[in-house]
N, C-alpha and C positions, 0 to 999 in steps of 0.2 A: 649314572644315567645321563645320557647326555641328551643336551635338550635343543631343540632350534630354535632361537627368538632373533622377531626382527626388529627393526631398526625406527625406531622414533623419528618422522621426519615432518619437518615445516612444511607443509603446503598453503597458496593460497587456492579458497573454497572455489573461487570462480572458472579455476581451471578445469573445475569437474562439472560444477554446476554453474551454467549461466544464468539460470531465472530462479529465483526462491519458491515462485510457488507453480512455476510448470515442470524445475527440475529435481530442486532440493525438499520441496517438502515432499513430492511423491515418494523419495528415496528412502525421508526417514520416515513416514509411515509405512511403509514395510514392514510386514512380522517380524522380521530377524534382526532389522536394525532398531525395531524399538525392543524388542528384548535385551540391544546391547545395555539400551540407554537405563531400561530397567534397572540390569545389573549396577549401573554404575550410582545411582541414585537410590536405590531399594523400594521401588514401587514396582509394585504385579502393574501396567496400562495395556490397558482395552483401547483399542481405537473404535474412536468412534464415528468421526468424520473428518474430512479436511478440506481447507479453503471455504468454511460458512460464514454466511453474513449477518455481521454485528454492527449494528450502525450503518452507517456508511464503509466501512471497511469488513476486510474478510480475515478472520484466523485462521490462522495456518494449518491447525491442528488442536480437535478438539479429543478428547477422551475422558477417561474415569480409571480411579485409583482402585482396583478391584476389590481388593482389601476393606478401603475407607467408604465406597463408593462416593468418594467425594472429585468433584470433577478437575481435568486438568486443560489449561490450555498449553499449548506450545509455542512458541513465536521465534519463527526462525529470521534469524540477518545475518546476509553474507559478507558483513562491512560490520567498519565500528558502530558501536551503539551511536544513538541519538535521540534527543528528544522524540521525534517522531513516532518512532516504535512503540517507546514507554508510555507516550498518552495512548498507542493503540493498544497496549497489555491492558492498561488501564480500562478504555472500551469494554472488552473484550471479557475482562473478570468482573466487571460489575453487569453487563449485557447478558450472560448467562449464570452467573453465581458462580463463578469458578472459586474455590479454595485454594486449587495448586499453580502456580507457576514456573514453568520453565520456559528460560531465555538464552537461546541457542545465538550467539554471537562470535564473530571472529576476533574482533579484540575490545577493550574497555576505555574509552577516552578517561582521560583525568581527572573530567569531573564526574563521571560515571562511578568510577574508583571510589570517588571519597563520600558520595552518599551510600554505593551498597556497603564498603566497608566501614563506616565510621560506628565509633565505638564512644558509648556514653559512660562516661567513667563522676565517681562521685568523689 
């Protein structure tokens, strides 16, 4: 059987999308592209709204785990992480009660690295 697959490639986000939330968050709330994300994560999500206001600030994308019906937010960034964002996930999951996070980023600074990775050993 032969099969066609393509080809794994580097892009930077911005060349597609210039604005997070006039271009990138409309794209991935789409039906099809959050079914991708589904797959890749293993939650059924419902969309439920995107760009609401939590605080002072707006989440990008809000939903619920269909399954859990426990809520999710999304926070997308087209750059590296940074504090900024994280106190807005923060916002954002205590502002609504969210349960789930997901943090859509294009790369991980170093210090980012060593707090979501770190490992408590005895």
């Amino acid at each position: 059987m032969d099969k066609n697959l393509g080809r794994f490639e580097r892009i930077d986000p911005r060349e597609y999308w210039k604005d997070e939330a006039r271009d990138f968050t409309p794209w991935l709330a789409q039906e099809d592209n959050l079914e991708l994300l589904e797959e890749t994560i293993g939650l059924q999500i419902e969309l439920e709204n995107t760009e609401i206001l939590v605080g002072k600030y707006r989440a990008d994308i809000i939903a619920r785990d269909v399954n859990s019906e426990r809520t999710i937010i999304i926070e997308n960034q087209l750059e590296k992480t940074n504090h900024d964002h994280l106190v807005k996930i923060i916002t954002y999951a205590s502002g609504i009660r969210a349960e789930i996070v997901i943090y859509y980023y294009r790369s991980i600074s170093c210090y980012f690295n060593k707090i979501f990775c770190h490992r408590v050993t005895m």
